[in-house]
N, C-alpha and C positions, 0 to 999 in steps of 0.2 A: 383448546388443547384436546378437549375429548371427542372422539366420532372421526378424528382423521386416521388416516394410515399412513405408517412410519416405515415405509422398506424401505430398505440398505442392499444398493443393487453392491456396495461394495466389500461388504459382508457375504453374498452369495461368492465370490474369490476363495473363498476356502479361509480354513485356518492356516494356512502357512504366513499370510499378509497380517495378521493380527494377533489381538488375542483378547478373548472376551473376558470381559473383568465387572464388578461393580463397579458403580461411583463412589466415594467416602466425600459425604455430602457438606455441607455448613450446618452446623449449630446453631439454633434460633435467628437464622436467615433473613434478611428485611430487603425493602427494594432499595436501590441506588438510584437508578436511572433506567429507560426504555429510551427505542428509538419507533416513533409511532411510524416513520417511513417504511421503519425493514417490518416493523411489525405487520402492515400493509402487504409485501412484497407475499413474506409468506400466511397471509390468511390471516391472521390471530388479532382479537380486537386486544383493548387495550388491557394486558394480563394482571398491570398490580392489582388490582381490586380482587383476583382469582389467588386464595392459598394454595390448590393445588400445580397453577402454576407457579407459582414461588419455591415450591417445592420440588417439582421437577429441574428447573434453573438455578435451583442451588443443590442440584445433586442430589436430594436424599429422597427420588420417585423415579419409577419413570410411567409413561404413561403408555397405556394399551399400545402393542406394536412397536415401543422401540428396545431396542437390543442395545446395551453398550459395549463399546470395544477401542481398544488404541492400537492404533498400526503402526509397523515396523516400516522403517526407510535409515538410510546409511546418509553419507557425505562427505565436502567435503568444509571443515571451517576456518575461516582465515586462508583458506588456500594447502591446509594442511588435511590430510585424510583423518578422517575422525573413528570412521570405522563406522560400529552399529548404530545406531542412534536411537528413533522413533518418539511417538506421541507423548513425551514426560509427561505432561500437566494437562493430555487432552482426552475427551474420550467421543468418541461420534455414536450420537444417539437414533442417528438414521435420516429417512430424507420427508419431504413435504412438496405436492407439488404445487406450483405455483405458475402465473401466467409466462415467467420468463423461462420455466422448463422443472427441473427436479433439486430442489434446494438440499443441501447436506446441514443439518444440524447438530451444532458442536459446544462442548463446555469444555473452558477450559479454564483452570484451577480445582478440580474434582478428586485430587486426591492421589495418592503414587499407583506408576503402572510399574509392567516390570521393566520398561524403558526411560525410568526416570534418573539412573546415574546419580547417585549419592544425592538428588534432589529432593526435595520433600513433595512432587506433586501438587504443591499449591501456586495460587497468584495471591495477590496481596491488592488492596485497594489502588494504590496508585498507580501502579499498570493496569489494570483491565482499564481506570479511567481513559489514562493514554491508549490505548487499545481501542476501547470505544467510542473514542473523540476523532480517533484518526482514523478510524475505518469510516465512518459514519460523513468525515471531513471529507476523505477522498472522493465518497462517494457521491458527494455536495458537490465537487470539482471535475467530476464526471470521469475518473480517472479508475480504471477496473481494478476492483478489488473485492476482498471478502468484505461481508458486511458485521454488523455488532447489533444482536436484540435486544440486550440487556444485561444489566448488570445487579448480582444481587450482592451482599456482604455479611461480617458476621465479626462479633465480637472477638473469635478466634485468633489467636494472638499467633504470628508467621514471623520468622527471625531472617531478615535481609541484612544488610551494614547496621539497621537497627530492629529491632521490633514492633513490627506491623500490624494492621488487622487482614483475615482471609478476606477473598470476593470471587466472584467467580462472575466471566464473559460468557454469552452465549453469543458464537460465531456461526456464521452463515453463508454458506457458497457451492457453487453448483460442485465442486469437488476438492478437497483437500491433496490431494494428492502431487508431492513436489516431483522435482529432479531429482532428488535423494530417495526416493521409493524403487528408481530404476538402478539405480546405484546400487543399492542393495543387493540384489541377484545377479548383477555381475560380480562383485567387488569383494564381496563377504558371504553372501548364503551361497554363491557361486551355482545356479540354479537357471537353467535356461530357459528348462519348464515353465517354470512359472514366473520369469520374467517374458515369453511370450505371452505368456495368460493376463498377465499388466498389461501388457502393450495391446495387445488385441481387445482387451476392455476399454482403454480408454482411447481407440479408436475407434469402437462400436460406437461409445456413449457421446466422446465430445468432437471426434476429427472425422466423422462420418463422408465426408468426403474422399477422404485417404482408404477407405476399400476401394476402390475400383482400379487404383493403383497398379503399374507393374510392380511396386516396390513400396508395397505400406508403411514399413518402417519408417523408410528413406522421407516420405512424403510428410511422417508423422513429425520427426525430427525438424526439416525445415516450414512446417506450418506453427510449430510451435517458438522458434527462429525467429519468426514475422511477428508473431505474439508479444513475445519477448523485446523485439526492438519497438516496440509500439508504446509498449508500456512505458521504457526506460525515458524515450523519448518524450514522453507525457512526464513523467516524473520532472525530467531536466526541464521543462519548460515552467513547471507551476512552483521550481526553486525548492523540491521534495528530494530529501535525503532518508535513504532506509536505513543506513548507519549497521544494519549487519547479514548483507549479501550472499551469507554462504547458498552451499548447493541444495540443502536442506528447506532452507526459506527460499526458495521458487518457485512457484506455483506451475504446472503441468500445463494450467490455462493461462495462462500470462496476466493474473492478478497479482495485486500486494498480496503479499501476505508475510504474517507476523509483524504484529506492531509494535517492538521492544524501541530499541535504541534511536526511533526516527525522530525529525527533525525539520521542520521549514526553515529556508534560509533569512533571516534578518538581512543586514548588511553582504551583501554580494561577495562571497570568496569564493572562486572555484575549489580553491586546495580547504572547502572548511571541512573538521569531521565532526560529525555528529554523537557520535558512540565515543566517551572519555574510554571505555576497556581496549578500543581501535588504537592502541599505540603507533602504528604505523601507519596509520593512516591510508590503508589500504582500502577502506570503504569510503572517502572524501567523495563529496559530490562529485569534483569533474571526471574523477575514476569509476563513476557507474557503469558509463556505457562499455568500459573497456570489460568489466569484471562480468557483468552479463555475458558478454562473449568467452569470456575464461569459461563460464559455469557451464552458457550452451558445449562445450569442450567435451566439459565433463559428464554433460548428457548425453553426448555423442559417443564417448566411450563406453558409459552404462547401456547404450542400445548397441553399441558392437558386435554383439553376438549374434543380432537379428539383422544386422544390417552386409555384416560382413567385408565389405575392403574397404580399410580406411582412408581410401580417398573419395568414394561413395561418401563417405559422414563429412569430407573436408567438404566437397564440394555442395551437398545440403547446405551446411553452415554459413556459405557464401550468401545466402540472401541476407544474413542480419547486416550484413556490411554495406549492402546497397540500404533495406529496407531502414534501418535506424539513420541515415542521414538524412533522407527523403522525409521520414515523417519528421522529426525535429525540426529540419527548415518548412516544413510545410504549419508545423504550429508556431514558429517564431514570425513568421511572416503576419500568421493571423496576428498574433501579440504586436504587431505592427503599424496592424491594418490595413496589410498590402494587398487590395485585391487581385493584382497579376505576378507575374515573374519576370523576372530582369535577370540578367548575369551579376552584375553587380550587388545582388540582394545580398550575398552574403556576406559579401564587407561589411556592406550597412550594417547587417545586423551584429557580426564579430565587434566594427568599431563600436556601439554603444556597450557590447557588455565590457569590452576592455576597460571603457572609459568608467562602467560603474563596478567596477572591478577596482581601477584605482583609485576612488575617490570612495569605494565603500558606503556606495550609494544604496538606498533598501530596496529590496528586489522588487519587492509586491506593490509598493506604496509606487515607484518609477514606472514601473507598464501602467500601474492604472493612471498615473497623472498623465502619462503621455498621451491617453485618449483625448486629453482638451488640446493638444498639441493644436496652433493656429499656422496655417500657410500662408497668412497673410504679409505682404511686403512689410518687413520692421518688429514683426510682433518679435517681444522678447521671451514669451511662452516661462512666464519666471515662474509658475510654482515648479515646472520641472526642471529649470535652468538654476534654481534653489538646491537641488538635491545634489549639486555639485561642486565640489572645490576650484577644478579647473575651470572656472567659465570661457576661458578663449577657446578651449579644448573642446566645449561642449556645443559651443555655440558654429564651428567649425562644423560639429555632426549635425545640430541641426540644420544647418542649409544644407547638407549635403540630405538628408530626409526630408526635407520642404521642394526640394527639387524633384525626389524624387516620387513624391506625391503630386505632384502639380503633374508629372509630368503622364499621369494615367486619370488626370481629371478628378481626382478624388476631394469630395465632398467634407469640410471637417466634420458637420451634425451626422452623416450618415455614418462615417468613418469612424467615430465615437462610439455611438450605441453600438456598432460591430466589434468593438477593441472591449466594450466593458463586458461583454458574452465571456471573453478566455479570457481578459486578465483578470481574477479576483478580485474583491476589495479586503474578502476576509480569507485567512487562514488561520491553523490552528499553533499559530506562536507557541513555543516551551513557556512563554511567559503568564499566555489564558492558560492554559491547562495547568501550568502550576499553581495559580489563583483557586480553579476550579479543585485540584486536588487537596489543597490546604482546608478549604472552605467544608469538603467531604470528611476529611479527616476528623474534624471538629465535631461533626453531628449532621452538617449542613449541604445537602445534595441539590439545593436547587440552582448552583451557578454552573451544575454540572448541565443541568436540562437546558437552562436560559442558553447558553454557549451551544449546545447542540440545534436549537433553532434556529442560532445566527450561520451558523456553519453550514447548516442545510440549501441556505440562499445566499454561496459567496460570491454573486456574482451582483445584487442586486444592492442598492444603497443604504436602505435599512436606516435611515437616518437617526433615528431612536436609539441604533447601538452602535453609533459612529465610533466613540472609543475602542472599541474592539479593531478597529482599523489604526490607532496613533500607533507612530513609533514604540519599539519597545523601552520599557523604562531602564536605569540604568542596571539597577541591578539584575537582569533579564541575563546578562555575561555572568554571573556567579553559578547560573543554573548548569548542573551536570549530569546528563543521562547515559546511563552504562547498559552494561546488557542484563543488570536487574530490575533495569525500567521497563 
């Protein structure tokens, strides 16, 4: 912690974007968990052992050179305009450089800003778990997102549907800044100024390419577009639900971000929702892709001003609609193992999710068994021809997949070790992390670290922690995550 330097290129934007505030730290603060990976990323050996980092990470320090402050950004949620919004429960304490470029360092549960809307400014232990399980998960699954350092907590009692203890996330990312930040200055601060001075900054710092442009804006819009479908499409393949999509949780750079109401899929439902507060279901897995495109919409609107005719912004928008199909079928294929392309692939691939669609077949545990998938004349391939109810139905698909691997020479042992690269063995089921939560709540933080090393290598067998691969148990379906998870 000490000897680095902490500038906030996004603090040099002026006071209109912010507002500087303290922290309002934890109360005899203790460690939860670290992530020795991020702790790597950005420089920092391993901090529990350090009170003064304990103390900076639970709020109540900061350290030479960083400034605290929570930024203002608008939206839109549920689909419904929300108006102001900004940082309720975050505050960014500046940046660290690091091999992969300029890291932003963030707490979040530190205390009310003036953007916390009748909130109390806090997190509560069982979120930042979730928070730090899943950023840290994703990050395992190689899928962009903010990252999670650590977690500290504190006897401090936080009143959710019950009464809690405080903790507080220290989150990590090359920039915070969503699609609700640009929203802002058109929508409500109505400020063109300085929504040029946003855009122009974060085309300086992350779309540096889009200077040379005849049309920055335009270029910045649909680069973030491609971002955007990249992401979504990564998501749809590794069976990840975010469970609360507004315009606000978007990232600028087409990371995850905000870990509340998410969700890996168990049992295969296109229409499942993740989020119990989703009444309508409007953030359902198979509705990502569409709702990403609603929001790039509404990103499109917020740069209006800068972009100028709205058919300019329609026709930017048009690569999400090429580029999200292309990369989806380019990663289902992988989950396949398909090394070429066919016309035909995407039936193939449609027919299998249909089929584990209706037989509510488990998403993660069927791609990885399908890597032992045998081409050979008669094999019955039962432990995947197990995961299904239909077997005439299933067995149908696979000759129609035995054929169509035979018919590019493909190898099974080669074609295996390729399929077990993307399809997981591990994810972070609501059923581990609820184990994990329960076990923290108690006194007891170490099934939160053990699960964080298995999460770190979900692609590799791990045989030791096989369990964290079984089926989920039954009462795994009781579990309900809201948007105060």
């Amino acid at each position: 912690m000490r000897g680095k330097r902490w500038p906030n290129r996004f603090a040099a934007l002026g006071d209109t974007f912010f507002t500087s505030l303290p922290t309002q730290g934890l109360p005899d603060p203790h460690w939860v968990a670290w992530s020795p990976s991020c702790a790597k990323l950005v420089g920092l050996a391993d901090p529990t052992g350090d009170e003064h980092s304990l103390q900076v990470f639970s709020g109540n320090a900061l350290a030479p050179g960083m400034h605290s402050l929570a930024s203002v950004y608008s939206g839109h949620q549920f689909g419904v305009w929300a108006g102001q919004l900004g940082d309720g429960r975050a505050h960014w304490l500046g940046e660290v450089d690091t091999p992969e470029g300029p890291m932003e360092i963030q707490l979040k549960g530190a205390g009310l800003t003036p953007y916390s809307r009748m909130g109390d400014g806090r997190a509560v232990l069982r979120s930042s778990i979730r928070e730090f399980l899943g950023s840290e998960a994703m990050a395992g699954l190689g899928v962009p997102t903010t990252r999670a350092l650590c977690i500290t907590g504190s006897a401090l009692p936080v009143r959710r549907e019950t009464v809690e203890t405080a903790a507080v996330v220290t989150r990590v990312a090359p920039s915070f800044i969503r699609f609700g930040h640009f929203e802002h200055f058109t929508h409500t601060a109505e400020n063109t100024p300085a929504l040029k001075q946003l855009a122009d900054f974060v085309i300086a710092a992350y779309y540096p390419e889009c200077l040379d442009l005849p049309q920055p804006y335009l270029g910045l819009l649909e680069a973030v577009s491609r971002k955007t479908a990249e992401l979504v499409a990564h998501w749809q393949a590794v069976g990840f639900c975010h469970g609360v999509m507004n315009t606000d949780n978007m990232s600028i750079l087409g990371l995850t971000i905000d870990y509340g109401p998410f969700g890996f899929l168990d049992a295969f439902d296109p229409g499942h929702v993740c989020n119990h507060s989703d009444h309508q279901g409007r953030y359902a897995y198979a509705r990502q892709p569409n709702v990403a495109f609603w929001n790039l919409h509404a990103l499109a609107q917020g740069l209006l001003p800068l972009i100028g005719e709205p058919d300019d912004a329609l026709e930017a928008l048009e690569v999400y609609k090429t580029a999200f199909p292309r990369a989806l079928e380019q990663k289902m294929r992988s989950k396949l193992g398909l090394a070429t392309e066919q016309e035909s692939d995407r039936d193939l691939i449609d027919g299998l999710l249909k089929r584990m669609a209706a037989d509510r077949s488990d998403f993660s545990i069927s791609f990885r068994r399908l890597a032992h998938f045998s081409t050979a004349p008669g094999a019955l391939n039962a432990s995947m021809r197990d995961l299904f109810i239909d077997r005439e139905a299933f067995d149908a698909w696979a000759a129609q997949y035995a054929a169509r691997l035979r018919s590019e020479g493909s190898v099974d042992a080669e074609r295996a070790e390729r399929m077990n690269r993307v399809n997981p063995k591990y994810v972070l089921r609501n059923h581990l992390a609820e184990v994990a939560i329960r076990e923290a709540q108690a006194g007891d933080f170490a099934e939160t670290q053990r699960l964080l090393k298995v999460l770190e290598r979900p692609f590799d067998e791990q045989p030791e922690h096989a369990a964290y691969a079984d089926f989920p148990p039954e009462w795994a379906q009781s579990i309900e995550v809201s948007c105060s998870s």
